[in-house]
N, C-alpha and C positions, 0 to 999 in steps of 0.2 A: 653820455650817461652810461655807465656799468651796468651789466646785467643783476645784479640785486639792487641796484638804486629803480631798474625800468619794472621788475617784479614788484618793489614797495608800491612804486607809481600805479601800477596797475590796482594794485589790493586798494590802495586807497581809494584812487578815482573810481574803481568800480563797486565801492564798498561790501568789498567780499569779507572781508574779516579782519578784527582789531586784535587789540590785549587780551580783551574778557574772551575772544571766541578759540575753545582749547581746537587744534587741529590735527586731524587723523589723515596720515600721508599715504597714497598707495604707491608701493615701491619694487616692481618686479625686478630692478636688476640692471633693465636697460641704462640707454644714457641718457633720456627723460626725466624720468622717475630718479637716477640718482643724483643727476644735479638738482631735483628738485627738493630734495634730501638736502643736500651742502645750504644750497639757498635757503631752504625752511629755519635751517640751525642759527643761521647769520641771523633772519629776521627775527629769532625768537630772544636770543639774543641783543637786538637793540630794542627788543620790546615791540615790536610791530605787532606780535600774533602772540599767541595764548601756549598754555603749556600743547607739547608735543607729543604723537606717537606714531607709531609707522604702521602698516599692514602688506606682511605678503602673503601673497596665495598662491600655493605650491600646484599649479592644475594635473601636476603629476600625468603630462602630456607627452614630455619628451627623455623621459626616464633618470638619466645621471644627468644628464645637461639639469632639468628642474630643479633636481637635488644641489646640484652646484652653484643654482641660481639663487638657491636658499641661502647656501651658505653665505655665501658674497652678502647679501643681505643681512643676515646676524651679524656678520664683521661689520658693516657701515653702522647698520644704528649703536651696537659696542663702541665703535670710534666716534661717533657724535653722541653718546649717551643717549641717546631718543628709547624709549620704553617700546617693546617689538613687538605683534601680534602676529604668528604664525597660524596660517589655516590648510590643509590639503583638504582636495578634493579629487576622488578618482572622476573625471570628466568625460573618459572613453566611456565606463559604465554606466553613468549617467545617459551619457545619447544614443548608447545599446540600448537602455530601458525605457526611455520616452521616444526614443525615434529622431531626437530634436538633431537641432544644428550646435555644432561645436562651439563657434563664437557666443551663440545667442545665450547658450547652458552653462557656458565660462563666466562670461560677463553676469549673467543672473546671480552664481553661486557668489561670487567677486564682490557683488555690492551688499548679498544679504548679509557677508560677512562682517562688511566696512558698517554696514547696519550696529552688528553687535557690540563689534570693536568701540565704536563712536560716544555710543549706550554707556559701555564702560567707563572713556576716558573723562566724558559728562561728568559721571558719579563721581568719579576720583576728584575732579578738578571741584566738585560742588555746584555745578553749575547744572542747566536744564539742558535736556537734550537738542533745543530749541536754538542751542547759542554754540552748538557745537557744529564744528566744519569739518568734511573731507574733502583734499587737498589730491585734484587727480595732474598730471603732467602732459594733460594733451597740449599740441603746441599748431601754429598757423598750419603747419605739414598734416597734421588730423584733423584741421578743418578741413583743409582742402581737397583730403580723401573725400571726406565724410560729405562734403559736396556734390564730388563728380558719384558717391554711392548714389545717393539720393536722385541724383538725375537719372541716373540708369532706373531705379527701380519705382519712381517715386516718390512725393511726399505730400505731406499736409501743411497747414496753416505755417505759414514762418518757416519751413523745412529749410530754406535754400540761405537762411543764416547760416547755416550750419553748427556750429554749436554755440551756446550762449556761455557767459563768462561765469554765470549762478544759475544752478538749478535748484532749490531747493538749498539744502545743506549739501548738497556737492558745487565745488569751484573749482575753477579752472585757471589760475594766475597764470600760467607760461604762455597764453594764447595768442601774447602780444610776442612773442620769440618764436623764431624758427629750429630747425633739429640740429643745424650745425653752427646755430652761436650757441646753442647749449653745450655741444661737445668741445667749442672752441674755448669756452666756459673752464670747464673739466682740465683742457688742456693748459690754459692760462692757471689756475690753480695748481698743477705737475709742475711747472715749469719756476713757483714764483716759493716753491716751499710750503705753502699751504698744507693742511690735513690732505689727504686722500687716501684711498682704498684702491689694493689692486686685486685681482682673483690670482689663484695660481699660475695661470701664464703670463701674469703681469698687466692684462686688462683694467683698465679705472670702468668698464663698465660691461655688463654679460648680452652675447648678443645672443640673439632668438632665432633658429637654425629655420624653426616655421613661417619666418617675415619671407622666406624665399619662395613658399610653396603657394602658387598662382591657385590653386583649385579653393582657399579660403580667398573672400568676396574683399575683405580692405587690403591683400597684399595682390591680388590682381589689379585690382586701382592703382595700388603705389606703384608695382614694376609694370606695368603696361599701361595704363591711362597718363597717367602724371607727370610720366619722361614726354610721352608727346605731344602732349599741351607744350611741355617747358622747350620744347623745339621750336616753336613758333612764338613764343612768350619766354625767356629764360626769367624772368622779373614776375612769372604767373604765382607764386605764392604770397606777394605784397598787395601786385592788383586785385588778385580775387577777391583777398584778407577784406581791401579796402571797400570792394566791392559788397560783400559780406556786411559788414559794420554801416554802407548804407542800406542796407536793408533792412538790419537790424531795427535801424531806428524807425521806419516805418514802422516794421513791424511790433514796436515798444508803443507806438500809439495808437494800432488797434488792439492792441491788449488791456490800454488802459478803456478802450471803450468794452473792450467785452468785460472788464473785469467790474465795468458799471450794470451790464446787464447781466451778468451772474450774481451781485447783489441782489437787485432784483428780480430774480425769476427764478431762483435755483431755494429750493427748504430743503435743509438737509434733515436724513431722517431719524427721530432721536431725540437731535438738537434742542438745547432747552437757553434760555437766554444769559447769556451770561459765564454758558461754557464753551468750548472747542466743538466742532462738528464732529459727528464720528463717520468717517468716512467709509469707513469698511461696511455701515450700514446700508449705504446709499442715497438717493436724495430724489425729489420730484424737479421737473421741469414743470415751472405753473403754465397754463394756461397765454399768458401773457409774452410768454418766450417764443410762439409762433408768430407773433407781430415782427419781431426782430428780422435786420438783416441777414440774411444765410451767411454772409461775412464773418459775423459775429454769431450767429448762431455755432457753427463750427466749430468756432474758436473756444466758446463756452463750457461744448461739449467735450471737445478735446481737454480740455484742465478736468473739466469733473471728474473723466475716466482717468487722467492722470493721479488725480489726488484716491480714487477708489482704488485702482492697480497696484500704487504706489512709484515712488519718482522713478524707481530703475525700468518700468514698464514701457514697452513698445507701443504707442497706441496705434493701433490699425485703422485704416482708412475706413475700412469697412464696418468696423465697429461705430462709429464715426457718424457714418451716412446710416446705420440701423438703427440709432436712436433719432436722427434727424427723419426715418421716416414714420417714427411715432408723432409727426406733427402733418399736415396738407391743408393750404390754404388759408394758413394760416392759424388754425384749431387744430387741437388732437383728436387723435383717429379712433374713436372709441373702440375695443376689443382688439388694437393692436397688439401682439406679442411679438419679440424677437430674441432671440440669443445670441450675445458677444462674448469676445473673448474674456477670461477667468471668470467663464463660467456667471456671465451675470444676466438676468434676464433685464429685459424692456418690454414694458406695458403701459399700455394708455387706456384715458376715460377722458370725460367730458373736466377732470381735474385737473389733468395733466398728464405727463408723462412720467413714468416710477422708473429709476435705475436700481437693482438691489441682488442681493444673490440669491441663485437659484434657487437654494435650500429655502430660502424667505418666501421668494415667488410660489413656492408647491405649496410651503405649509397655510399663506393663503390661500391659495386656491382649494384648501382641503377641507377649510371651516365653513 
C-alpha cells in the first residue's frame, strides 16, 4: 500500500474527515507538514476530504531562517493552489511578558490561530464550524517523543496513549507513518516527476536549526532519549506505536464509561434544553458524581476542564485533583473553595460542586 492509499485508510477507518468536512492544514515548512501538504492536495482531489487551506505561523524565532520558512511555504500552497493563512507572532516578547515557556506560548498562539483560520474557511465553504477539520502532521516519531515526555514528567487518565488520532476538530492522519517514509515520500515524488517545491538551496523541505537545541524538552527527548531506547530496540517506534494503540483501546472504554457518568452528573451552566452547553460558563458536578469511581471521576473532570479551557489546553493534574477534592466520601464538601488553572474557581455545597470563573465566583459571593 502507498503512502496516500495508507493516509485515505487511516482518515476513513478512523473517521476523521470526509467530503463535507473543509480542512485547515498546519504547515511550517518541515518535511511533515509538507508532505502532508502533497498528500492533502491528492486526497482533495479524489474527493476524500473537503475544500482546502493551509496555515503557517511565522513565531519569528529564528529571524531569516523563519522568514525563509515563510517563504517556502507561499511557494507550496501557490503550487498546489491551496488558499494560505499567514500569522506572525513575536514569541520571544511574548515569554518576556508572561514569564511563560517558549513551546507552551508557541503552541498556544499556533492553535488560537488555526482557531480563526478554520472559522474562516467554515464560512467560506458554508458549512458550520462543527464540520470543519485541522489537519496537524504529527507522525509515530511524535508520539513516541510525546510518550517518553509524559513518563519523565507525568500524566493523567489515558496520557500514556500518547496522542489520539481526533481531538476535537484537530486530527492527526499521518500517525500511522513514520518521519522517514514521509521524506522517502517527498523523495519518491523528486525522482518520478511529480509537482514539488524546492527552497533556494534546492531543499523539498526547511529544516529547523531549533530541533538541535537540547535545552527545549521534545528535542532533548528526540537527540537523547530516543536514540537510546533505539539501541536496544531499533524496531522501538512500531513496538511502542503498537503498544500505544493498545492502550488506546482500553483506554476508548473507560471513556465511554465516564462519558455515561458525565451525562449524568455534570449540568452545565446556562444550558437550556435543546441547545449546546455553554462551556466558558461552567457547570456543577451534582451530588451524585461522588458515588462514582475515582477512575471515572477523573476522567470526567478532566474533559469538563478540557471543554471549559478549551481543546488546545493543558489540563494539569492538579487542577484535576482540586476539583476531585470538592467531593470526600462520597458527598460534597460544603464551603469548599479552590482555584485552578485559567483562573476558574471550585466550590462546593450540599448541591454539589460549581466549576465557573473567577469573575462569576466573586460577583456571587458579593450578592
Amino acid at each position: 500500500m502507498n503512502i496516500l492509499d495508507r493516509v485515505k485508510n487511516t482518515l476513513v477507518q478512523r473517521q476523521l474527515a470526509g467530503p463535507e468536512n473543509p480542512v485547515l492544514l498546519m504547515v511550517s515548512g518541515g518535511s511533515d507538514s509538507t508532505a502532508l501538504a502533497y498528500l492533502a492536495a491528492d486526497l482533495r482531489k479524489q474527493g476524500v476530504v473537503g475544500p482546502l487551506a493551509m496555515l503557517h505561523m511565522n513565531h519569528q524565532l529564528r529571524g531569516a531562517d523563519s522568514d525563509a520558512d515563510e517563504a517556502f511555504v507561499v511557494q507550496l500552497a501557490e503550487a498546489l493552489e491551496i488558499p494560505l493563512f499567514i500569522a506572525q507572532a513575536d514569541i520571544v516578547a511574548l515569554v518576556e511578558e508572561e514569564k511563560g515557556n517558549v513551546e507552551a506560548i508557541a503552541r498556544r498562539e499556533r492553535y488560537a490561530c488555526a482557531s480563526d483560520a478554520l472559522e474562516s474557511l467554515c464560512n467560506h465553504a458554508g458549512v458550520s464550524f462543527e464540520q470543519g477539520r485541522v489537519f496537524t502532521a504529527h507522525t509515530q516519531d511524535d508520539r513516541v517523543e510525546a510518550f517518553y515526555m509524559r513518563s519523565i514528567v507525568g500524566t493523567g487518565p489515558g496520557g500514556f496513549r500518547s496522542m489520539t488520532y481526533q481531538t476535537g476538530c484537530l486530527c492527526r492522519p499521518l500517525m500511522d507513518l513514520n518521519r522517514q517514509q514521509l521524506r522517502d515520500y517527498l523523495m519518491v515524488r523528486r525522482d518520478s516527476k511529480q509537482l514539488i517545491c524546492f527552497d533556494p538551496a534546492g531543499n523539498m523541505w526547511r529544516e529547523d536549526s531549533s530541533n538541535e537545541c537540547v535545552d527545549y524538552f521534545r528535542n532533548f527527548v528526540r537527540s537523547e532519549i530516543v536514540p537510546k531506547a533505539k539501541e536496544r530496540n531499533p524496531k522501538l517506534t512500531e513496538t511502542l506505536c503498537r503498544t500505544m494503540n493498545l492502550i488506546a483501546d482500553e483506554d476508548d472504554y473507560l471513556a465511554q464509561q465516564a462519558n455515561e457518568l458525565r451525562k449524568q452528573s455534570v449540568q452545565w451552566t446556562s444550558s437550556l434544553p435543546g441547545r449546546l452547553p455553554e462551556y466558558d460558563a461552567g457547570c456543577t458536578l451534582l451530588p451524585s458524581f461522588g458515588q462514582a469511581s475515582p477512575v471515572l471521576q477523573r476522567r470526567v473532570v478532566h474533559t469538563v476542564l478540557q471543554d471549559i479551557l478549551g481543546y488546545d489546553a493543558r489540563i494539569e493534574t492538579a487542577s484535576v485533583q482540586a476539583v476531585l477534592d470538592a467531593f470526600a466520601n462520597g458527598t460534597p464538601v460544603s464551603g469548599y473553595v479552590g482555584n485552578i488553572q485559567g483562573n476558574l474557581a471550585v466550590s462546593s455545597n450540599k448541591h454539589g460542586a460549581l466549576i465557573e470563573p473567577m469573575a462569576a465566583f466573586r460577583a456571587r459571593r458579593k450578592k
